[in-house]
C-alpha positions as CSV (number, residue, x, y, z in Angstrom):
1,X,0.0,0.0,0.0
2,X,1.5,3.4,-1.2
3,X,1.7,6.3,1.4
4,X,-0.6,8.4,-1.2
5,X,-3.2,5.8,-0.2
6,X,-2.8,6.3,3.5
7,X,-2.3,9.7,3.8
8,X,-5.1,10.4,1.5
9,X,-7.5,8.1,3.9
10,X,-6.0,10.0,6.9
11,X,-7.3,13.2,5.5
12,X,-10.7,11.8,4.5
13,X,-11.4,10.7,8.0
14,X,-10.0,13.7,9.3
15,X,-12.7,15.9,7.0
16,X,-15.2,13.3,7.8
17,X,-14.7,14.3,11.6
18,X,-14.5,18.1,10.7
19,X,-18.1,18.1,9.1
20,X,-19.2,16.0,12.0
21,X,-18.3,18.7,14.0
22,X,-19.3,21.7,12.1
23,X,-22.6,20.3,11.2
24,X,-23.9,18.0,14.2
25,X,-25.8,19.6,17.6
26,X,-25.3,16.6,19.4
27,X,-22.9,16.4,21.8
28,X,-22.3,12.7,21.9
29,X,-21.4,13.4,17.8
30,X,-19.2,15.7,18.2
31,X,-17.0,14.1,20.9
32,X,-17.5,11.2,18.4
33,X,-16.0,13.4,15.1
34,X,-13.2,14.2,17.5
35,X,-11.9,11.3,17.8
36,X,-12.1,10.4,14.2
37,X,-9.9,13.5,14.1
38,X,-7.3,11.9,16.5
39,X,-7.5,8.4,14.6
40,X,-6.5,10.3,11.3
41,X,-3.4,12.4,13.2
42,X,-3.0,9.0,14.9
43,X,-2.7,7.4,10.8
44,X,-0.3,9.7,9.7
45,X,2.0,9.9,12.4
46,X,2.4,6.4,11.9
47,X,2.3,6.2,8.2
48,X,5.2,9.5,8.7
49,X,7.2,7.1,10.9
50,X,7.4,4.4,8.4
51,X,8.4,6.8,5.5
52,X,11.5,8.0,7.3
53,X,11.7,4.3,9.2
54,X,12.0,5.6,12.6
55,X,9.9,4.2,15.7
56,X,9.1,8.2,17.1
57,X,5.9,8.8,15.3
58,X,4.8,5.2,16.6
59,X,5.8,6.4,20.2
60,X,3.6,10.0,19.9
61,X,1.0,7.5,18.6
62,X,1.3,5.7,21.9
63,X,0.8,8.7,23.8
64,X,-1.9,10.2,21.7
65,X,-3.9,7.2,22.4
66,X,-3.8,7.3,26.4
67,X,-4.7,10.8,25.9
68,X,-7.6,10.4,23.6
69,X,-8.7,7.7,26.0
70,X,-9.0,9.7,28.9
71,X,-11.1,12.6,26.6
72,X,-13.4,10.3,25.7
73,X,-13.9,9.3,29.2
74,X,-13.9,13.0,31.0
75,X,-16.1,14.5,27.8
76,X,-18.7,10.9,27.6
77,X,-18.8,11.9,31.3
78,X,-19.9,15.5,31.3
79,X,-22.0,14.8,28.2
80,X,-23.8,12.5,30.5
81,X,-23.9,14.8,33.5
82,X,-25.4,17.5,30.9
83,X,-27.6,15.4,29.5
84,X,-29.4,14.1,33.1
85,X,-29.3,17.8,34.1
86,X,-30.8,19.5,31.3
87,X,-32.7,16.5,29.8
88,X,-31.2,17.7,26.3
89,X,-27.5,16.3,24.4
90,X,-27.9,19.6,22.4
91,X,-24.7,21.5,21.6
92,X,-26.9,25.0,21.8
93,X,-28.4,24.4,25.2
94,X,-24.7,24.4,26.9
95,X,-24.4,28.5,26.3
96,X,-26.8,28.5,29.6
97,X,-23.4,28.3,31.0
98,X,-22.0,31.7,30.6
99,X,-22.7,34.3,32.9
């Protein structure tokens, strides 16, 4: 598999996630999109790595993962909190939340 092919699936995930974002009001789909976004940094960081042939990229991807793991489970949290509070996953209803 050529690197065209994997970078160019990288980038249609990470648009796929960035219309997901831009367009949905939910907030379960949006924390959703986001982490299509970090599975496409997460394919060309290791799809980088290879091209050069150094294990770095593999390493960040590691990291990256740990972190997007414990996003998912502070934002699925709150999203949950929100949703018992306010009855509503809408994206819209959390500007109640300015002063």
């Amino acid at each position: 598999m050529s690197l065209v092919c994997v970078f160019g699936t990288s980038l249609l995930l990470f648009c796929i996630g960035l219309i997901g974002i831009l367009t949905r009001r939910n907030i379960i789909i949006v924390l959703l999109s986001i982490e299509l976004m970090l599975t496409a940094c997460n394919i060309s960081f290791v799809a980088g790595s290879r091209l050069v042939s150094n294990i770095d990229g593999e390493i960040i991807v590691l990291f990256t993962i740990a972190i997007s793991a414990a996003e998912a489970a502070l934002g699925l949290s709150l999203a949950i909190l929100w949703a018992r509070l306010t009855g509503t996953t809408d994206i819209d209803s959390i500007s109640l939340l300015r002063g």
